[in-house]
LONU-550242 format. One record per residue (C-alpha): residue number from 0; y, x negated, z negated. Coordinates in steps of 0.05 Angstrom, whole numbers, plus 32768, in hexadecimal, padded with zeros to 4 digits. Each point is the difference from the previous one (the first is absolute). Example, Ala and Ser with C-alpha at 12.3 -4.5 7.8 and 13.67 -1.06 7.14 Angstrom:
<sites>
- i	py	px	pz
- 0	7FA6	7F0A	7F64 .
- 1	8045	7FE5	800D .
</sites>
This chain:
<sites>
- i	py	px	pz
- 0	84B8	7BB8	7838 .
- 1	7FDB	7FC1	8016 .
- 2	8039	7FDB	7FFB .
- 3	800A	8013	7FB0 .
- 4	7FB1	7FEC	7FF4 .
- 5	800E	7FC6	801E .
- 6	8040	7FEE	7FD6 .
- 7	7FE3	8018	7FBB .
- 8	7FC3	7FD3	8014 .
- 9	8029	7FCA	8000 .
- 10	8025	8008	7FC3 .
- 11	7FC7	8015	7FDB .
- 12	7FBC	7FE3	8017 .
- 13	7FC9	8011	7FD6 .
- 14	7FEC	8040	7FE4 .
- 15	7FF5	8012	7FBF .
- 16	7FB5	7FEA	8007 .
- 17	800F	7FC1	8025 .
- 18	7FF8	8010	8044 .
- 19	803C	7FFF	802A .
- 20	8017	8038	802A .
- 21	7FE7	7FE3	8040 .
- 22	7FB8	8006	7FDC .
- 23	800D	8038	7FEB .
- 24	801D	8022	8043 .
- 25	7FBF	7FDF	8024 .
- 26	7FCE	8027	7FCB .
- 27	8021	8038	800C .
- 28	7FF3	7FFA	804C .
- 29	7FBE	7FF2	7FF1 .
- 30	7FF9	8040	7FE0 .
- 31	8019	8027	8031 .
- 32	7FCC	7FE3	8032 .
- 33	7FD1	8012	7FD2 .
- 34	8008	8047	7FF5 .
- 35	800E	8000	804B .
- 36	7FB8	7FE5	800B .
- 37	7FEA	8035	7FCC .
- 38	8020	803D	8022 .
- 39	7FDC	7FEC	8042 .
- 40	7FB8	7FFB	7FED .
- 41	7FD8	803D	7FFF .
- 42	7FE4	7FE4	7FC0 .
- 43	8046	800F	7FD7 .
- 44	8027	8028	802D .
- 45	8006	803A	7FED .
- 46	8008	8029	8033 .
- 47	7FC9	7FD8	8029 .
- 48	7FD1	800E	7FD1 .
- 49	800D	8044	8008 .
- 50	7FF9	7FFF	8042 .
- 51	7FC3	7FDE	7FFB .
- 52	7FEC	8032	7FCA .
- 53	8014	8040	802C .
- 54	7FDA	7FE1	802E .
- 55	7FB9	7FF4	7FE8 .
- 56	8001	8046	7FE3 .
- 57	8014	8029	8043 .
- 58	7FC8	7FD0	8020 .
- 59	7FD2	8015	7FD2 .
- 60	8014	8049	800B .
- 61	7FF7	7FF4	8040 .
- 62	7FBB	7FEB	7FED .
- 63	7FEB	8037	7FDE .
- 64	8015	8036	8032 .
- 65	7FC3	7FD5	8034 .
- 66	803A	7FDF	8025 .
- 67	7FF9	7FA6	8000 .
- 68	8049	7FEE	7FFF .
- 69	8012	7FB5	800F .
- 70	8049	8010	7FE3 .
- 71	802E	8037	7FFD .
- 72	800E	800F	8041 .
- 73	7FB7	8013	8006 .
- 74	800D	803A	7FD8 .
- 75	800F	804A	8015 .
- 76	803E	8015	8022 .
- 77	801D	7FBA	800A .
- 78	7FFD	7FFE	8040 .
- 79	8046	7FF3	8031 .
- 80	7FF9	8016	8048 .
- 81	803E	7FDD	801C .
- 82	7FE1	7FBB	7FD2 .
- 83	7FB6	8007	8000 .
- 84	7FEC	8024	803C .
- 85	7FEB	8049	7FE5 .
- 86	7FAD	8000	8008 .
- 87	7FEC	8034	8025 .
- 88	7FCB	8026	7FCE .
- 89	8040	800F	7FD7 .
- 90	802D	801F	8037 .
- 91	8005	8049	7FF7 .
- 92	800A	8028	803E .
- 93	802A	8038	7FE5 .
- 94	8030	8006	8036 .
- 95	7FD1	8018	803A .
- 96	8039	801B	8026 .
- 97	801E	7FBE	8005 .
- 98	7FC5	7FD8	8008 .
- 99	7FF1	8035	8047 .
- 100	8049	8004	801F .
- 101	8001	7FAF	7FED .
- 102	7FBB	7FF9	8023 .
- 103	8014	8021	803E .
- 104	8040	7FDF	800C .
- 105	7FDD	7FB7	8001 .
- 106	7FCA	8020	802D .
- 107	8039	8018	8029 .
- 108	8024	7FB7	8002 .
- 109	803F	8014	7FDE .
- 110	802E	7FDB	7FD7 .
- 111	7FF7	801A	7FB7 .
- 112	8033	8002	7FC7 .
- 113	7FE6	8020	7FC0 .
- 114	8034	8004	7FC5 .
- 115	7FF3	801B	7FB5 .
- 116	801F	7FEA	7FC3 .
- 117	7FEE	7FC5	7FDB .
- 118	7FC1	8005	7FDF .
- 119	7FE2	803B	802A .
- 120	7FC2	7FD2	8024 .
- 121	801E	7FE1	803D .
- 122	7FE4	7FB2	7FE8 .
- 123	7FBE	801E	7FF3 .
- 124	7FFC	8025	8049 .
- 125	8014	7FC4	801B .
- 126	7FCE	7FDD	7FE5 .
- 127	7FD0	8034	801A .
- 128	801D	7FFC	804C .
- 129	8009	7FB5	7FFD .
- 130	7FAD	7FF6	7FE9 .
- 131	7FE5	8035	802A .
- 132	8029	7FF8	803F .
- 133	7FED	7FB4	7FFD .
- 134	7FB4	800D	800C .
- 135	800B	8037	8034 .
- 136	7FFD	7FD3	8045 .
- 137	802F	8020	8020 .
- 138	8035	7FEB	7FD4 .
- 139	802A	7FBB	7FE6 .
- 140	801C	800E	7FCB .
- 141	803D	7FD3	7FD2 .
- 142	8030	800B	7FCD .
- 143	8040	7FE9	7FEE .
- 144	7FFD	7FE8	7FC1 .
- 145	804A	7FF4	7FE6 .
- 146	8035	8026	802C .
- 147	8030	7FE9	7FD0 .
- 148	7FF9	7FC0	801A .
- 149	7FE2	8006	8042 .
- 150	802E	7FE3	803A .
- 151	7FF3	800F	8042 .
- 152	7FDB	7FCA	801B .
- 153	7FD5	8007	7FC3 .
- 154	7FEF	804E	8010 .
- 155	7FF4	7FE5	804A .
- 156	7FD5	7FC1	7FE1 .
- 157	7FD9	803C	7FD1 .
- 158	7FEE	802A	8049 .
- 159	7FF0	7FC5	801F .
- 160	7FD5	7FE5	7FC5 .
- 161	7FD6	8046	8005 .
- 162	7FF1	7FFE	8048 .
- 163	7FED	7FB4	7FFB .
- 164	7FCA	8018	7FC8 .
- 165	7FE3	8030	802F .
- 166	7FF6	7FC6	8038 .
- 167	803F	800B	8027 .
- 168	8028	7FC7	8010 .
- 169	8048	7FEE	8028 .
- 170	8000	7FD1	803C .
- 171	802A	7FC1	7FDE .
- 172	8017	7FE4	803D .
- 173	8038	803E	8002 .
- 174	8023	7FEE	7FC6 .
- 175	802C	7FC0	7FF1 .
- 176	7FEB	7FF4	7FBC .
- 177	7FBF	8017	7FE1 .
- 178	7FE1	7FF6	7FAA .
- 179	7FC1	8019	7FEF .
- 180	8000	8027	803D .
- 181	8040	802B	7FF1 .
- 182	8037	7FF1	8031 .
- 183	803B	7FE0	7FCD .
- 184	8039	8020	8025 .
- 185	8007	8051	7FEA .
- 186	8014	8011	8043 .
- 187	7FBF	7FE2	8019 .
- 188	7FD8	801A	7FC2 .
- 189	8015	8042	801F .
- 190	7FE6	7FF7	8044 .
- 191	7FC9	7FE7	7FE4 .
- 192	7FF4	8047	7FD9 .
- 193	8005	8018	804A .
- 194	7FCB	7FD8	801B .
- 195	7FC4	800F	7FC9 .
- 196	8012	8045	7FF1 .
- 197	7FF2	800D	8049 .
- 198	7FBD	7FDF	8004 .
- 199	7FE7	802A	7FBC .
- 200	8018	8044	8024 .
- 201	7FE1	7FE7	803E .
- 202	7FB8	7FFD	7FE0 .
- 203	801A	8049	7FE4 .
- 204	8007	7FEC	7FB5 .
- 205	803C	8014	7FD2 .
- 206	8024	7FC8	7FD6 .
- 207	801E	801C	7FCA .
- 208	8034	7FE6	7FD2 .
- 209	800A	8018	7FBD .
- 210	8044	7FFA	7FDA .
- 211	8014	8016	7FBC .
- 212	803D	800B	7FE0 .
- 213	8033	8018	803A .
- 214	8031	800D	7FC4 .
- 215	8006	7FB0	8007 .
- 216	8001	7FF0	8047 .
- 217	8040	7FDE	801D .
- 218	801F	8019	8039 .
- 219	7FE9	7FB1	801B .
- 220	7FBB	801A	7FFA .
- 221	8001	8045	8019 .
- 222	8016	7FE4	8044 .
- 223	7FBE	7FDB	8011 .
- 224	7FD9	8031	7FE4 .
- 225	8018	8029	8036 .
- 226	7FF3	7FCE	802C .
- 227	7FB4	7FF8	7FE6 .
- 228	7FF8	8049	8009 .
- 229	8019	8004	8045 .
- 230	7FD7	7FC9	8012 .
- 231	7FC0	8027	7FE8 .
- 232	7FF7	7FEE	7FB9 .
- 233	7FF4	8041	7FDC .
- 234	802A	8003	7FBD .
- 235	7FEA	8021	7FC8 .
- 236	803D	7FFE	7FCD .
- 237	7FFF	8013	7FB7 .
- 238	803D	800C	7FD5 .
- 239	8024	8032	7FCE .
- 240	8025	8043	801B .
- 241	803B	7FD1	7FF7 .
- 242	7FDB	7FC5	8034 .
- 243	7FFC	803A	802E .
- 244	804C	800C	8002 .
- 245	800F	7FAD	7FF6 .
- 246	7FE5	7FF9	8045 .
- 247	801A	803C	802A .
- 248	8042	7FE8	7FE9 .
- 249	7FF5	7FB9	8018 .
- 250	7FD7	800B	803A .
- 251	7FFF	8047	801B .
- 252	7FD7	7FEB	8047 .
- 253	7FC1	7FE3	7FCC .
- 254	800C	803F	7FD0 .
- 255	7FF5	8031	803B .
- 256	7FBF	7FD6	8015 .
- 257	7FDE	800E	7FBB .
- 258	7FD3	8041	7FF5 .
- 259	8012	8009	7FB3 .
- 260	7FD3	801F	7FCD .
- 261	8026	8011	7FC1 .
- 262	7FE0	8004	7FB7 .
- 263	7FBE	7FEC	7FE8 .
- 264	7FEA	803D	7FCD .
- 265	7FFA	7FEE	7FB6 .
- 266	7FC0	7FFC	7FDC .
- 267	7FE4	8046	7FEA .
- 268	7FE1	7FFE	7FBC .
- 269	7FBD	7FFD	8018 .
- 270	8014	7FC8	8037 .
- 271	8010	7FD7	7FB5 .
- 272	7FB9	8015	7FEF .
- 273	7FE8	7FE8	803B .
- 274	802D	7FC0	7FFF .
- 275	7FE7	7FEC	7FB5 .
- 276	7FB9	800E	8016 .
- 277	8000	7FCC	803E .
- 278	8021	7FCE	7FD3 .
- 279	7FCF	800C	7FC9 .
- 280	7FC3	7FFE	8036 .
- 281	8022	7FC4	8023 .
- 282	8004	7FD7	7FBB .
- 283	7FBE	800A	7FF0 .
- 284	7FE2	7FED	804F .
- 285	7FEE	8045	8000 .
- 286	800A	802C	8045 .
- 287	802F	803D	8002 .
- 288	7FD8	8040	8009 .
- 289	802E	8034	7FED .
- 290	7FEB	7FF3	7FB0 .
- 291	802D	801F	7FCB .
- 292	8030	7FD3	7FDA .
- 293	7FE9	7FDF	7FC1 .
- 294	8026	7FF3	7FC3 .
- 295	8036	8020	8015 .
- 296	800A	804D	7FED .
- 297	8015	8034	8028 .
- 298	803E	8004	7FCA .
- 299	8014	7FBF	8013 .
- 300	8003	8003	8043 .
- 301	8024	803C	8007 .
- 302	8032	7FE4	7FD8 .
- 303	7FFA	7FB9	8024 .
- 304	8012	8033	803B .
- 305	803B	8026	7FD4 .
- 306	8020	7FB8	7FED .
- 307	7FF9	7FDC	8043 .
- 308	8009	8040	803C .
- 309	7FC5	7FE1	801B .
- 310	8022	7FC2	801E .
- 311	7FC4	7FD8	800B .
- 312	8020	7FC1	7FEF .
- 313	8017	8021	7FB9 .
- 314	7FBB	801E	7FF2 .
- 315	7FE5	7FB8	8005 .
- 316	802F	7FDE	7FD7 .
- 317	7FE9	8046	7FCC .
- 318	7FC0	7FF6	800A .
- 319	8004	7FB7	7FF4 .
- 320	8030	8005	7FB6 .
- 321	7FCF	803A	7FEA .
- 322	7FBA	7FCE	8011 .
- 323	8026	7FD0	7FD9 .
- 324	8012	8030	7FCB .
- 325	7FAD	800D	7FFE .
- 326	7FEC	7FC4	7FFA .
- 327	802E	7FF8	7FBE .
- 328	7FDC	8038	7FE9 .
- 329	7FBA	7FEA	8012 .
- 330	800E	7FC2	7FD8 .
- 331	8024	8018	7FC0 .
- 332	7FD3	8031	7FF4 .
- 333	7FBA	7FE3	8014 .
- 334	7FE6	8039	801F .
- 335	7FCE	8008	8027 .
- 336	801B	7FFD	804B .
- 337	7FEB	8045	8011 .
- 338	8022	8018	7FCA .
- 339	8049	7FE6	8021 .
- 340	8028	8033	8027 .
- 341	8045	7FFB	8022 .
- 342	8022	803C	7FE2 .
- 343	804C	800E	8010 .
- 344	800C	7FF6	7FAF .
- 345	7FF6	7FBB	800C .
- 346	803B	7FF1	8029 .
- 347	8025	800B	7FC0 .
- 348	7FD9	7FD3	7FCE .
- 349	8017	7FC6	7FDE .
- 350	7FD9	7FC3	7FF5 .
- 351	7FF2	7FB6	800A .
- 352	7FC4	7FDD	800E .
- 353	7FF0	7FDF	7FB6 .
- 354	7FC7	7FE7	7FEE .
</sites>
């Protein structure tokens, strides 16, 4: 085709208004870079302006309902546990049976595997066991951020790293080739694991190393994790029913070494209740005394409960669509923000956000 432009250029160079094709191909270019420019500013984009739109309006929601949001993520039910670290004020401790036989086992010094399906609260009680463990003294506490991509020497390097934070430290001078205090050979990263794991049990403390998603682990991994357990590291390993089997498949002797507790309970429909009012109280700086859910009726969260089964990561993502949903309301309408309820009827409205 560029070829052809090219030729008829040639034989005929000038347009009908003078300019010849060349000018005419280069205004065209500069056309194109002009609606690109367009398309990219918030100013004439549309969809950025909508977004920016959207925005200012769920703020202002926000606003009205005593919270002071910075941006949306400072908004209700937004909130990620395996991204942003679940706060504590909005964990709801449904699950007391788990929470006690979990409890003991660490008090007992076990290795711990707890498995659930996606969605049921793992993230969020790790978050929970990797804060408060961390303050209690006699524990160090790490976590293993990306088993997908975690090689041996790094899960050594992430023990080691622990123990060094709690003032522990390996005597250099045994190992040929030490960086930043890790020893750069694995085998020597692993004798190295040896050596500080037995100077944190010999002042009686318990480092614990938290892992999620067994589902993922390679069979290259689940061999020093073994190791790290039989050198004294306590593991506490969290996963899907389907992790659980993944890993007595691969490595029966670290399977058999785990105490497993199997399925966190869904949300009740007043542990939603209960969940919307700590995420209400915690948006507005407010502590959680056991208040009553605003805004939201006792219609709408049974059916948040109906549509979701209670996972808690579905009831967010509910809770979150239906706030949303709100706020449309609450601006369309101009009522006054006591007036605004979260009904189950509004799941099935239709509307935009129009001035």
């Amino acid at each position: 085709m560029a070829d052809d432009i090219s030729g008829w250029d040639e034989i005929n160079p000038e347009a009908e208004d003078g300019q010849t094709v060349k000018e005419m191909m280069d205004r065209l270019e500069d056309l194109r870079a002009e609606e690109d420019d367009r398309s990219t500013t918030a100013e004439n984009g549309v969809l950025l302006d909508q977004l920016e739109s959207v925005e200012g309006r769920l703020l202002a929601f926000g606003n009205e309902l005593g919270g002071d949001p910075d941006d949306v993520t400072d908004l209700p039910f937004t909130e990620e546990a395996g991204i942003d670290h679940m706060p504590e004020p909005l964990y709801v401790r449904h699950d007391t049976e788990m929470l006690n036989q979990v409890t003991s086992w660490i008090l007992q010094d076990q290795h711990i595997g707890l498995v659930s399906p996606y969605g049921t609260g793992k993230s969020a009680f790790r978050e929970i066991v990797l804060r408060d463990l961390s303050k209690h003294d006699e524990f160090v506490v790490t976590h293993l951020d990306n088993p997908r991509e975690t090689t041996p020497r790094s899960l050594y390097q992430t023990i080691l790293e622990a123990a060094y934070a709690a003032g522990y430290s390996v005597n250099p001078g045994r190992y040929s080739q030490v960086r930043n205090g890790i020893p750069w050979v694995t085998e020597e990263a692993k004798q190295a694991v040896h050596e500080l794991v037995g100077q944190v049990r010999e002042d009686d403390k318990t480092l614990l190393l938290i892992v999620d998603e067994i589902e993922v682990l390679t069979a290259d991994l689940l061999s020093p994790l073994q190791v790290a357990g039989d050198a004294g590291v306590r593991l506490f390993l969290t996963g899907t029913p389907e992790g659980k089997h993944h890993v007595a498949e691969i490595r029966e002797t670290l399977d058999s070494r785990l105490r497993y507790y199997e399925h966190i309970d869904p949300f009740a429909p007043e542990d939603i209740a209960e969940y919307i009012a700590r995420s209400l109280a915690y948006f507005r700086d407010d502590p959680y005394n056991d208040q009553a859910p605003d805004l939201f009726t006792r219609e709408a969260i049974a059916d948040i409960h109906e549509q979701t089964g209670g996972n808690p990561r579905a009831v967010r993502i509910e809770c979150r669509e239906l706030f949303t949903r709100a706020g449309f309301v609450w601006h369309r309408t101009g009522q006054d923000i006591d007036r605004i309820q979260v009904t189950p009827e509004l799941r099935h409205r239709r509307f935009g956000m129009d001035h």
